[in-house]
C-alpha positions as CSV (number, residue, x, y, z in Angstrom):
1,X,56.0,-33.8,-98.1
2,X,56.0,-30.2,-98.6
3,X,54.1,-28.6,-101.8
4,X,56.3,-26.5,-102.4
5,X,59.1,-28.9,-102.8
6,X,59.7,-32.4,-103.9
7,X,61.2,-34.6,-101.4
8,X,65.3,-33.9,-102.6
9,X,63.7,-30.3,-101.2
10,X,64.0,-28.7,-104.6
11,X,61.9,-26.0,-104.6
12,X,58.9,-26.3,-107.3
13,X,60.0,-24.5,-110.8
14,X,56.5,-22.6,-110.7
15,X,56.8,-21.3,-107.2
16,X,60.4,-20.8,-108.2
17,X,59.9,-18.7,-110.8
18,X,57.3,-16.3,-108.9
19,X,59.8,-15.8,-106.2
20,X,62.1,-14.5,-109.0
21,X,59.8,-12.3,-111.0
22,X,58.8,-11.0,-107.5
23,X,62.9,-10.1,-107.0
24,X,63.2,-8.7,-110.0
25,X,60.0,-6.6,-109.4
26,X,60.8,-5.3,-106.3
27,X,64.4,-4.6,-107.7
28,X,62.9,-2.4,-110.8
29,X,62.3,1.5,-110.8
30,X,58.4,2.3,-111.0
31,X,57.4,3.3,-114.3
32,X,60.7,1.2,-116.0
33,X,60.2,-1.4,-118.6
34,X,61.4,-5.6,-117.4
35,X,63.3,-7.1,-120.2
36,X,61.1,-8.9,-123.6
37,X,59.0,-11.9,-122.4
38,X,61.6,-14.1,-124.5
39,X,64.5,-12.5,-122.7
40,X,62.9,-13.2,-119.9
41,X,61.5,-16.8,-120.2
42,X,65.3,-17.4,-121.6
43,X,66.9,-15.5,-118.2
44,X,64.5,-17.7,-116.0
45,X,64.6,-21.0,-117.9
46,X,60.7,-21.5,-118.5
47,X,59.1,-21.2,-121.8
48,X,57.0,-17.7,-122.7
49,X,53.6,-19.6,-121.8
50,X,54.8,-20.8,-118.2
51,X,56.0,-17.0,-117.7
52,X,52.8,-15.5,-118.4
53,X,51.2,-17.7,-116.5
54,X,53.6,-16.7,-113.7
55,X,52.9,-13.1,-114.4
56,X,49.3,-13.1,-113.8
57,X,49.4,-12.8,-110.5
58,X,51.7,-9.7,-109.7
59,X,50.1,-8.2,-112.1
60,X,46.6,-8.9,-110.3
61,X,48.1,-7.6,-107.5
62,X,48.6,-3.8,-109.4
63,X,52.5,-4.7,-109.7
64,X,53.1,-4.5,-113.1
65,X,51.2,-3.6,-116.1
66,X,51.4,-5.3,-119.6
67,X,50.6,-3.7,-122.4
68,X,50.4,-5.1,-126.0
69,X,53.2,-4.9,-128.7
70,X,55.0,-2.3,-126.2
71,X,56.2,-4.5,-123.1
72,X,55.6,-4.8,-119.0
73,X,56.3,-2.2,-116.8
74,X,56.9,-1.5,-113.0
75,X,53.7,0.6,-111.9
76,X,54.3,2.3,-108.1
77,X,52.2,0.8,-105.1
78,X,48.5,1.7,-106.2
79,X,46.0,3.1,-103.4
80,X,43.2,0.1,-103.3
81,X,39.6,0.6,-103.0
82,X,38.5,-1.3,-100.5
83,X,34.9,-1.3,-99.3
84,X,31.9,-3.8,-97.3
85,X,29.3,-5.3,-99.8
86,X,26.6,-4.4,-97.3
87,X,26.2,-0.7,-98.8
88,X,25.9,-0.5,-102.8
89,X,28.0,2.9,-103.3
90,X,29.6,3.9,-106.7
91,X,33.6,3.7,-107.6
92,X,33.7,7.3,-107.4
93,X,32.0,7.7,-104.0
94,X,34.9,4.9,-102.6
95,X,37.5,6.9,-104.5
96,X,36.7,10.1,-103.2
97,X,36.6,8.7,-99.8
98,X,40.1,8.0,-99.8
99,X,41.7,11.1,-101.8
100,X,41.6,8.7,-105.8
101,X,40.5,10.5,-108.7
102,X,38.6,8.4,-110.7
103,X,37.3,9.1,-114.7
104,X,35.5,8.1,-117.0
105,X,36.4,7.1,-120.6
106,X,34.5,5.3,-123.2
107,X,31.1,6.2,-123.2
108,X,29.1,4.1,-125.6
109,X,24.9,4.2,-125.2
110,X,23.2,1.9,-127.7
111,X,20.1,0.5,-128.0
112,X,19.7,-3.4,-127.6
113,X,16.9,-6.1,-127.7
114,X,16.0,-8.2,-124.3
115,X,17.2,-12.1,-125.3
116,X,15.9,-14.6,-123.2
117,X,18.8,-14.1,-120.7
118,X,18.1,-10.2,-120.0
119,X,14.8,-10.4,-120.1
120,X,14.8,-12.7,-117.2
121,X,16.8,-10.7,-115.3
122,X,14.9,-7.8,-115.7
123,X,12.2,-8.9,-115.8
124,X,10.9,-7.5,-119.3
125,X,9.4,-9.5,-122.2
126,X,11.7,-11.0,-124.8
127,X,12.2,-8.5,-127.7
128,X,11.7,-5.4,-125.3
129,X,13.7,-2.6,-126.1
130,X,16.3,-1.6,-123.4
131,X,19.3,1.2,-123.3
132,X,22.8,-0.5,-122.9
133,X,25.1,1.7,-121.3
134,X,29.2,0.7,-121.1
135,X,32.4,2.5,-120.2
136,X,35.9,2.2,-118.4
137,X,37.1,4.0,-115.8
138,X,41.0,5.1,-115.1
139,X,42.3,5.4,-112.0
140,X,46.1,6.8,-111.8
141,X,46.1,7.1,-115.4
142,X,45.1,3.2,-116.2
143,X,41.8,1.7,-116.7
144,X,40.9,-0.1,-113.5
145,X,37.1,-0.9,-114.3
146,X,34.7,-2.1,-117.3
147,X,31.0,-1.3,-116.1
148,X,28.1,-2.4,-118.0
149,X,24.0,-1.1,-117.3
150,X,21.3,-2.4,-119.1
151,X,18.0,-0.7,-118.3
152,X,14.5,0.3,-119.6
153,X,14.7,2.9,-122.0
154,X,11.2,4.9,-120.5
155,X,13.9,4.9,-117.0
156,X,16.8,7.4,-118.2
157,X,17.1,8.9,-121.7
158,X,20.1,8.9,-124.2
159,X,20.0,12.9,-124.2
160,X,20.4,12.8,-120.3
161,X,23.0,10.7,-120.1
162,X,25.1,12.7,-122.5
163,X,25.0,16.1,-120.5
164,X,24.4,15.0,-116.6
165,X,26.6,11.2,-116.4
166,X,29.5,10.7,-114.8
167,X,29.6,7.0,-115.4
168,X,27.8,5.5,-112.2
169,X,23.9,4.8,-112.9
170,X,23.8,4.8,-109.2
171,X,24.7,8.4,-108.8
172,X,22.9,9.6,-111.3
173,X,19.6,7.8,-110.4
174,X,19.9,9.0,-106.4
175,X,20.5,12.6,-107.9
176,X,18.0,12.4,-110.2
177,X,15.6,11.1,-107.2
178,X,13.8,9.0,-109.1
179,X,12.7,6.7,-109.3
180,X,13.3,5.4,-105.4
181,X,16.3,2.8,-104.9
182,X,15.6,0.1,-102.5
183,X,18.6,-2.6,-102.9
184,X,21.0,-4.6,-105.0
185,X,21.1,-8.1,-105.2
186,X,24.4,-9.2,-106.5
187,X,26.8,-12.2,-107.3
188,X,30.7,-12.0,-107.1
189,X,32.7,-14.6,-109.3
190,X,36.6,-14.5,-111.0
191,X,36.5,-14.7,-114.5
192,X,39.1,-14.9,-117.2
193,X,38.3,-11.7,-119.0
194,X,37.7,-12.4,-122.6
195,X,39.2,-10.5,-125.6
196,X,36.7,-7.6,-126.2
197,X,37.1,-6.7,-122.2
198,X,40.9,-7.8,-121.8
199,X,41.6,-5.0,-125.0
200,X,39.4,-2.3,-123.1
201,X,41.4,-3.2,-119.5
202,X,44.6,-3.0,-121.7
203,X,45.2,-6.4,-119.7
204,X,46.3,-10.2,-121.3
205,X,43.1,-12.4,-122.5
206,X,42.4,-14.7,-120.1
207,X,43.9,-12.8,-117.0
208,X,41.5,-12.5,-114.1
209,X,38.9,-10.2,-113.1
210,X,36.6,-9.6,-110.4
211,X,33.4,-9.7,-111.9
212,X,29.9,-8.6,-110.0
213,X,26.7,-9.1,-111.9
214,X,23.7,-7.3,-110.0
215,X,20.1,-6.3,-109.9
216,X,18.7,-2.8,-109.1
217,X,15.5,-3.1,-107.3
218,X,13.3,0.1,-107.1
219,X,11.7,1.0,-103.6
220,X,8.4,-0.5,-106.1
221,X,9.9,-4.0,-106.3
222,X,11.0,-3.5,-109.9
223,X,14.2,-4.7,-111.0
224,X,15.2,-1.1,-113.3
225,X,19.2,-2.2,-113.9
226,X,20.6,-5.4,-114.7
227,X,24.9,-4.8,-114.9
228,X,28.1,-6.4,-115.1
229,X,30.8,-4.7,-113.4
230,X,34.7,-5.8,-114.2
231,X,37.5,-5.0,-111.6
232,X,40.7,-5.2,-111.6
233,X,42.0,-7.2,-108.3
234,X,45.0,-5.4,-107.7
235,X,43.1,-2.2,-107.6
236,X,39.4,-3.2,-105.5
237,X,38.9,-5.1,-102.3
238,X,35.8,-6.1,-101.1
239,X,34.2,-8.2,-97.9
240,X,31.6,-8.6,-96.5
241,X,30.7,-8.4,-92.7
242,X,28.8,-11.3,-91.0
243,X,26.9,-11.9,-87.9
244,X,27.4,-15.6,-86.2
245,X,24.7,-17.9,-86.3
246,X,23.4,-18.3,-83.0
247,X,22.8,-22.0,-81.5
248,X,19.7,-23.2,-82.3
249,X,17.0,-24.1,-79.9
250,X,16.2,-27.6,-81.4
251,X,19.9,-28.7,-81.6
């Protein structure tokens, strides 16, 4: 039996109601309002948490935009930043390459104790004092990205930051020169992005994000960033490519 219908081939109510809000999507003006969530969930026969649920994923996709206490809109087809995981580069170096201006909006530097967690990853003792850097950055007008650096404080300064950042540590740190990069190890997960991020994203709590968590090595062996990058899906793409295991001799 199909998934997608039960077996009097009635179609399933959620897939149903996707392949509506898609119509109704694709019917709207970019940039106009869709009717209230309870018009909607009324219109469509579901109830409000069944729609939202529903509208997670076209608005993953960059197709509409929510926005708190003011309603969901159309947005026009976004340009997507798509790029291999086999080269660390910054969002602004992939935007550029394809014509996107990118920006950066805020800026907060702090000063923050290593718990046990950090000071793991960076391989610092507990209690150490590190800088914590954090900001959004808007693409087309809407933010796209919350980044997230934590680093040694002896490594980069509060006063440079403020006169010669951008918002990638990457950048600066290769402009800067030192100290030398050597790689990036790094994880890539989906999270449900949690209240403090959802508000920054101007996005739903608990809608998904791409989330990358990585460690800077320097071309010493010492890890000098530990960050936590959130993306919007509709708006990155990435892959990876892979070679294909030879046969092995002993098979």
């Amino acid at each position: 039996m199909s998934k997608e219908k039960n077996k009097n081939g009635v179609q399933h109510p959620f897939l149903r109601l996707q392949a509506e809000l898609a119509l109704l999507i694709q019917k709207t003006t970019p940039g106009e309002r869709l009717p209230s969530e309870p018009q909607l969930a009324k219109n469509m026969g579901v109830s409000r948490a069944t729609l939202r649920e529903g509208m997670r994923t076209f608005e993953a996709q960059g197709l509409i935009r929510r926005r708190q206490g003011v309603g969901t809109f159309v947005v026009p087809q976004v340009r997507v930043i798509e790029t291999g995981l086999e080269v660390l580069e910054s969002i602004e170096r992939l935007a550029n390459r394809i014509g996107l201006v990118v920006t950066m909006g805020e800026l907060e530097i702090r000063e923050t104790m290593a718990g046990p967690d950090i000071s793991e990853k960076l391989q610092v003792e507990e209690g150490a004092r590190l800088i914590m850097i954090s900001r959004v950055i808007y693409a087309d007008n809407r933010p796209v990205a919350y980044l997230v650096d934590i680093l040694p404080p002896d490594l980069v300064s509060e006063a440079e930051l403020q006169t010669g950042f951008n918002g990638s540590v990457l950048d600066f740190l290769l402009k800067r020169g030192s100290p030398g990069l050597l790689k990036s190890f790094t994880d890539i997960q989906a999270v449900a992005a949690e209240s403090s991020i959802a508000k920054k994203l101007e996005i739903q709590r608990g809608d998904v994000l791409l989330m990358l968590t990585a460690r800077l090595y320097s071309d010493v062996g010492d890890i000098i960033d530990f960050s936590m990058s959130y993306f919007l899906p509709g708006y990155f793409r990435f892959h990876v490519v892979r070679n294909v295991a030879t046969r092995s001799t002993n098979s």
